[in-house]
N, C-alpha and C positions, 0 to 999 in steps of 0.2 A: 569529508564527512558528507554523506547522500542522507536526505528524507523526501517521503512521499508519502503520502493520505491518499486509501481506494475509501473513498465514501460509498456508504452501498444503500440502495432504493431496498425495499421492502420484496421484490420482486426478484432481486439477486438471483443468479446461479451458485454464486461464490459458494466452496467449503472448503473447509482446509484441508480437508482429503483428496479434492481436485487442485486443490494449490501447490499441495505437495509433487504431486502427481506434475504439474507441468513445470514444476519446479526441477523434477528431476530432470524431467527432456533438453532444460536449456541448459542445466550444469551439470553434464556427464560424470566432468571428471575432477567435482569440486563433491565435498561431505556436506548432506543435511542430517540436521539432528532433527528432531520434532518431540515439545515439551507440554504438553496442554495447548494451548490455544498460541504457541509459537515456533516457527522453523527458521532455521539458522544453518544460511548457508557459505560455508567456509571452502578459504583454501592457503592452508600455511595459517600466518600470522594474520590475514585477511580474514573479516566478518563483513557479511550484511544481514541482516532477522526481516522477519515478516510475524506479524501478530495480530493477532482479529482481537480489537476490545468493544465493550460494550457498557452499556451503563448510562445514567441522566446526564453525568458530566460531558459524556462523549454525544448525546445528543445538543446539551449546552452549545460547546466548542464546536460542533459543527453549523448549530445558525450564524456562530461569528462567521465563520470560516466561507461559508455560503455568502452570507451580505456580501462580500469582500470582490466575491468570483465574479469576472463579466457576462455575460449570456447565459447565467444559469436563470428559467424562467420561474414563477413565484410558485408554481404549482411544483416544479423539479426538484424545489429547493425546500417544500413542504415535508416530499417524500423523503429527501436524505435527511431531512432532520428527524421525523417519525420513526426512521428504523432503529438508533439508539443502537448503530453500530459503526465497526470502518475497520478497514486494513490499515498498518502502519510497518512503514518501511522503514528501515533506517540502518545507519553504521555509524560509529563514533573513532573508529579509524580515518586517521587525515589520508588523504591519498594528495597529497604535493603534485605527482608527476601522469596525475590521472591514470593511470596505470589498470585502475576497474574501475573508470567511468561506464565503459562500455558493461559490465556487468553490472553495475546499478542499472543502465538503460534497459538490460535483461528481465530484469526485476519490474521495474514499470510494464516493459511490453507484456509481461503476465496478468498485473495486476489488469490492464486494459483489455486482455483476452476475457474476461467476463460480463458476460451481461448483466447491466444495474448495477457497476460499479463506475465512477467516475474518478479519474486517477486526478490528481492532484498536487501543485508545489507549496507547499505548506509557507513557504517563505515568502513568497512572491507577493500573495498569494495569485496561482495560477491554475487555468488546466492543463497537464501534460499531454 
């Protein structure tokens, strides 16, 4: 089971339409679907999603989430909080033999190709 938090600045480029888009380029020959504000990309019995939420709660949990991180500076950590948005990665498929590690790492290296998004281990917590 993979997760990841893209916290996104105010100033983003991020949309789900460019997510999708470079979503395709690294999973050729895997299926996305795309639902309202979520793409899910499969292959067989394997899932990983990606979903943009937003809302007071999501800015809440990100000042936790922020306090937490090393080097994020007070003014960085202002702006992710103000946007009252973020990407969320995740799979609730166990993968035992890592098997799509590397395609979770596919998924991060996406979420990273945007400006004013800061990718994130939610567990750690860490920056990716």
């Amino acid at each position: 089971m993979y997760r990841a938090v893209g916290l996104l600045r105010p100033d983003t480029d991020f949309t789900l339409d460019e997510a999708e888009a470079r979503l395709r380029s690294q999973f050729p020959n895997f299926t996305l679907t795309r639902e309202a504000d979520q793409i899910v990309v499969s292959d067989g019995s394997w899932w990983i999603a990606l979903a943009l939420r937003s809302g007071a709660d999501v800015s809440t949990e990100t000042q936790g989430l922020v306090e937490r991180l090393a080097g994020v500076e007070p003014q960085e950590a202002d702006a992710l909080i103000a946007s009252g948005r973020r990407v969320e990665v995740w799979t609730d498929i166990p993968d035992p033999f890592m098997e799509h590690f590397n395609d979770y790492l596919k998924m991060v290296e996406v979420l990273k190709s945007f400006a004013g998004l800061l990718a994130v281990d939610p567990k750690e917590p860490g920056v990716l």
